[in-house]
TORMIMI-383361 format. One line per field, with one value per atom (N, C-alpha, C, O, CB): residue in three letters; x, z, y. Coordinates in steps of 0.02 Angstrom, whole numbers, plus 50000, padded with zeros to 5 digits. Glycine has a CB too. Layout:
rest c(ALA,...)
X c(X,...)
Z c(Z,...)
Y c(Y,...)
! end
This chain:
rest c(UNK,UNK,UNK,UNK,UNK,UNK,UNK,UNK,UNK,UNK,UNK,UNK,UNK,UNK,UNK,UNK,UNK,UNK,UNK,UNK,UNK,UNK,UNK,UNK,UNK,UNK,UNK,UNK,UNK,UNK,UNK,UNK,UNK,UNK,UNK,UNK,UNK,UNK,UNK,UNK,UNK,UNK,UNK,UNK,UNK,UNK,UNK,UNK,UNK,UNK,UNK,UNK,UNK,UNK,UNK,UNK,UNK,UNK,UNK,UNK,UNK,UNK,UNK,UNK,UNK,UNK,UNK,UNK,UNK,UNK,UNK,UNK,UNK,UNK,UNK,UNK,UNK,UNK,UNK,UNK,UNK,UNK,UNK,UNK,UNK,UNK,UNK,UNK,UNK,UNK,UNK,UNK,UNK,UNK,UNK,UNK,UNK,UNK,UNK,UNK,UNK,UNK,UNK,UNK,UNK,UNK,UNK,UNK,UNK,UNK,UNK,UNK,UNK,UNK,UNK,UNK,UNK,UNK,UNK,UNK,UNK,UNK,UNK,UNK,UNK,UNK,UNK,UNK,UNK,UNK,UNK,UNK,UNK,UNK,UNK,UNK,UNK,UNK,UNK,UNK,UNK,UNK,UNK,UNK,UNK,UNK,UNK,UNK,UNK,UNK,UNK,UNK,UNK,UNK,UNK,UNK,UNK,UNK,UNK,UNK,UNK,UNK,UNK,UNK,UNK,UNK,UNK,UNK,UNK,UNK,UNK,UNK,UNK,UNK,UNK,UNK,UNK,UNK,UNK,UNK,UNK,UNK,UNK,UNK,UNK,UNK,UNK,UNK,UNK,UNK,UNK,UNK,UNK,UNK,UNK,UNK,UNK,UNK,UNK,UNK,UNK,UNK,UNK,UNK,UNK,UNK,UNK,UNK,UNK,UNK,UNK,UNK,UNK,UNK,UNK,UNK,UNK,UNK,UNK,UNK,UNK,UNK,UNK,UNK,UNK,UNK,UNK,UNK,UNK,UNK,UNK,UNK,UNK,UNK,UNK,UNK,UNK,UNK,UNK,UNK,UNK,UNK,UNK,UNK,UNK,UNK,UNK,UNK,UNK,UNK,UNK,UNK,UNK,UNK,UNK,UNK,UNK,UNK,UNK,UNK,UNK,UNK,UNK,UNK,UNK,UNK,UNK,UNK,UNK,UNK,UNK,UNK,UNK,UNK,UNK,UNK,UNK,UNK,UNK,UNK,UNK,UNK,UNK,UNK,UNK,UNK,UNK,UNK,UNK,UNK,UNK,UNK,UNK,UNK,UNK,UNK,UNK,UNK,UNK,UNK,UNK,UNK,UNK,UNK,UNK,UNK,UNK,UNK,UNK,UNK,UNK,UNK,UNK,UNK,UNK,UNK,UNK,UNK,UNK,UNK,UNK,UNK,UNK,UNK,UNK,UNK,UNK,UNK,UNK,UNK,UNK,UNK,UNK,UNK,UNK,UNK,UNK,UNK,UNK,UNK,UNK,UNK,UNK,UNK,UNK,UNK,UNK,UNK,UNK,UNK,UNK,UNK,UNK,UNK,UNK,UNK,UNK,UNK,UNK,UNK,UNK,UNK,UNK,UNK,UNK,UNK,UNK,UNK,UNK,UNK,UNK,UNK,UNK,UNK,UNK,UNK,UNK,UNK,UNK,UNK,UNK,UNK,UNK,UNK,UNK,UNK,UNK,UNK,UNK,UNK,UNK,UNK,UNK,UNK,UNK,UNK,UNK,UNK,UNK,UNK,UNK,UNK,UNK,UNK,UNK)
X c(55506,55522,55458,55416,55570,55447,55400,55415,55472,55377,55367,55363,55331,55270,55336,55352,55323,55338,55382,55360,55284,55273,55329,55370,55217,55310,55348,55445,55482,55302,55431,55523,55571,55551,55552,55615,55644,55720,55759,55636,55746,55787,55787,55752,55816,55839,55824,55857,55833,55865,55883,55886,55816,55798,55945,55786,55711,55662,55613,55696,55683,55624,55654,55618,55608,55723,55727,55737,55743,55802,55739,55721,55667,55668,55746,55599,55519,55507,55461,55492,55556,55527,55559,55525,55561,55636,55650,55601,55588,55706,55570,55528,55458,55421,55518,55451,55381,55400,55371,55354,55449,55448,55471,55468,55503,55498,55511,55450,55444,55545,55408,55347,55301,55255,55330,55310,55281,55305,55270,55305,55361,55388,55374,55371,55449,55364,55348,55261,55240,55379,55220,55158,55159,55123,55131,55199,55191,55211,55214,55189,55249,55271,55208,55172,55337,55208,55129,55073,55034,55095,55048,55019,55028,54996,55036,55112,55123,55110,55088,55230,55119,55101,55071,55056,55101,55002,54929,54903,54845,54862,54939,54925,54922,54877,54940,55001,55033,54968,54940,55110,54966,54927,54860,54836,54917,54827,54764,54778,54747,54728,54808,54814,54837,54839,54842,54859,54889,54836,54842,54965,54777,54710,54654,54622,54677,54658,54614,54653,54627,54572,54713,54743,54736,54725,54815,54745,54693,54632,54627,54651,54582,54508,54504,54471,54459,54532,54515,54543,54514,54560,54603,54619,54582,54567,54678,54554,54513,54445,54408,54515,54424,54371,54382,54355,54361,54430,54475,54459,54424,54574,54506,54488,54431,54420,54497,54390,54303,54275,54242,54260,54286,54241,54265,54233,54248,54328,54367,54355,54367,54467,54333,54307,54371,54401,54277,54396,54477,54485,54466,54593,54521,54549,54595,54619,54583,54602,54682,54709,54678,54687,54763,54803,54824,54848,54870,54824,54882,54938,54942,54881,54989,55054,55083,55088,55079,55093,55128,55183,55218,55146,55214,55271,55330,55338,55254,55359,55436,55462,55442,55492,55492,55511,55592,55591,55457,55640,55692,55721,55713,55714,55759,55763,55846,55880,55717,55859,55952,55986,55978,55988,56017,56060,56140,56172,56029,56146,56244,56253,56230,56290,56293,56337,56415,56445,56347,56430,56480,56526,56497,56452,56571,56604,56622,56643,56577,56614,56615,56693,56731,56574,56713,56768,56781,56780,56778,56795,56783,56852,56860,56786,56886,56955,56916,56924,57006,56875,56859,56818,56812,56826,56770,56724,56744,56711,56696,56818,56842,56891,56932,56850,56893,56953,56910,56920,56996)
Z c(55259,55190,55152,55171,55184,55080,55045,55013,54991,55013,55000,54952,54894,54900,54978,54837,54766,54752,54777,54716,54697,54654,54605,54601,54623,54557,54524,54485,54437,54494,54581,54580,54565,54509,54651,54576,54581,54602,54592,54514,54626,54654,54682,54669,54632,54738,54784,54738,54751,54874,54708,54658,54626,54642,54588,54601,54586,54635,54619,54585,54697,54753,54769,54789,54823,54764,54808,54748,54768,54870,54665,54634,54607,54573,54607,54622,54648,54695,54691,54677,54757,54826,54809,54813,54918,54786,54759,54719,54732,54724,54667,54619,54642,54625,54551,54693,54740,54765,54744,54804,54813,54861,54812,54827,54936,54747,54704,54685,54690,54637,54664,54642,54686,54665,54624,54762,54822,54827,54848,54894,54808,54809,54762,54777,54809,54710,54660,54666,54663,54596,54673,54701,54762,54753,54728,54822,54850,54846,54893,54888,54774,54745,54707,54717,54694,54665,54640,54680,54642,54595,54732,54786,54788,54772,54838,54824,54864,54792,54808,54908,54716,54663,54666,54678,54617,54657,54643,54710,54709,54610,54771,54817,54827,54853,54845,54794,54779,54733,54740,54731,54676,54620,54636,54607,54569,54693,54722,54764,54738,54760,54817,54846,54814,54839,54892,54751,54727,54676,54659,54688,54649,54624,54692,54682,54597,54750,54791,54826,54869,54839,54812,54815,54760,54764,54820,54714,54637,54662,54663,54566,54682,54672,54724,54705,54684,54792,54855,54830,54839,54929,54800,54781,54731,54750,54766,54669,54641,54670,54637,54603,54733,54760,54814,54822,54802,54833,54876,54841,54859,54867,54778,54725,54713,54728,54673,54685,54680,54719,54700,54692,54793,54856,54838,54822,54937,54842,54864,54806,54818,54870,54752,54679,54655,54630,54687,54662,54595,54558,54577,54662,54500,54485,54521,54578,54428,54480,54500,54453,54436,54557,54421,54366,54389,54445,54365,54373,54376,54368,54336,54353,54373,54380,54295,54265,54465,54292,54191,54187,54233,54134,54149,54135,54119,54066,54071,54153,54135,54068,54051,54193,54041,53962,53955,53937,53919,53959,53935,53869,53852,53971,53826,53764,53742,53727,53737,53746,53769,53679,53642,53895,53691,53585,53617,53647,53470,53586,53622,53548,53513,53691,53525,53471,53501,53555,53456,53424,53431,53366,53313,53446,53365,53300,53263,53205,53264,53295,53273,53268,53307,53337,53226,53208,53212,53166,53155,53289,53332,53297,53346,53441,53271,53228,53154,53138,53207,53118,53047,53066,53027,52983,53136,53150,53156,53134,53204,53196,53226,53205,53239,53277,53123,53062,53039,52989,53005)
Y c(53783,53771,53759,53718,53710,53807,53785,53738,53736,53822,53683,53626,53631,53639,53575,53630,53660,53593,53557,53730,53576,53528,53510,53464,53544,53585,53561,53572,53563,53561,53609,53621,53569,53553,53640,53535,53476,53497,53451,53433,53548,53581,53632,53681,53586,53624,53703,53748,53803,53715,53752,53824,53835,53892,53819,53815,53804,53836,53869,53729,53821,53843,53901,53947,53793,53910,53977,54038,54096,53975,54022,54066,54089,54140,54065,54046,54048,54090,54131,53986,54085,54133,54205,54256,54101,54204,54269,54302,54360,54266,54271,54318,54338,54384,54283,54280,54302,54357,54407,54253,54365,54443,54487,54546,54451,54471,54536,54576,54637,54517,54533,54534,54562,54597,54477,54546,54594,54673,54719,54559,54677,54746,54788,54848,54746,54770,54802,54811,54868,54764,54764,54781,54840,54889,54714,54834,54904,54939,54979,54919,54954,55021,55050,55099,55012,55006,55040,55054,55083,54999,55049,55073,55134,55183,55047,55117,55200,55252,55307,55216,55244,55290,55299,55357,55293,55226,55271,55299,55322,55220,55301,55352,55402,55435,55355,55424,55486,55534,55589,55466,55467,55497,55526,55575,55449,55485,55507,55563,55610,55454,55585,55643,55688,55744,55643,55676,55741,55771,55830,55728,55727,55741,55785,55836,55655,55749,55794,55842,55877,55757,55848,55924,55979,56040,55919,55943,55993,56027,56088,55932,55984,55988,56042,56090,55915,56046,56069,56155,56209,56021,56143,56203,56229,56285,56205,56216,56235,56252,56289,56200,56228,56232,56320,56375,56149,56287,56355,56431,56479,56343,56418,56471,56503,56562,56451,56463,56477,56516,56565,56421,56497,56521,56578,56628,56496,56570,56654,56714,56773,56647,56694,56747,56742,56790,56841,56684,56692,56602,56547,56715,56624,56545,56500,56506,56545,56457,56421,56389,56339,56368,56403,56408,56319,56325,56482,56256,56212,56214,56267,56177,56195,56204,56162,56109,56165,56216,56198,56173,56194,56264,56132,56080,56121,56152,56027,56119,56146,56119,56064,56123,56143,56146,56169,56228,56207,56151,56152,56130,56071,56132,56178,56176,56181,56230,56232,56119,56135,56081,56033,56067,56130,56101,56119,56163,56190,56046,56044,56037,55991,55957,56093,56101,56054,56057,56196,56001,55961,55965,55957,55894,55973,55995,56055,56060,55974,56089,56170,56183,56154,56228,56221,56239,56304,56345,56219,56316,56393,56423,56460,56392,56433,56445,56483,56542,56353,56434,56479,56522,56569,56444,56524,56561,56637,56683,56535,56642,56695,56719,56750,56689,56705,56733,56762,56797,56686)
! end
């Protein structure tokens, strides 16, 4: 059992230890991102490097773009008189 000062109830201490290990989890989430985020930068570079040697580019990979319009209210009846 931790002893905190200035708890003065075990609801007090054990919603202290909850927000501690919440607070751990979320720290090694951001980890495993900026991990992600780092290997996925020296997978850039190596491929760009790849490219070079070989006498060609390397295009990055461009953002998908979807362009979607939901018509609501249309009055398919006056359309098709």
């Amino acid at each position: 059992m931790v002893f905190i000062a200035y708890a003065t109830t075990m609801v007090e201490i054990f919603t202290f230890q909850a927000k501690k290990v919440k607070r751990q989890e979320i720290f090694k989430r951001a980890e495993s991102y900026a991990k992600e985020y780092t290997r996925a930068e020296k997978t850039l570079i190596k491929n760009k490097r790849d490219a070079r040697r070989a006498g060609n580019f390397f295009v990055d990979a461009q953002p998908k773009l979807a362009f979607v319009m939901r018509l609501r209210g249309l009055v398919l009846k006056a359309i098709f008189e």
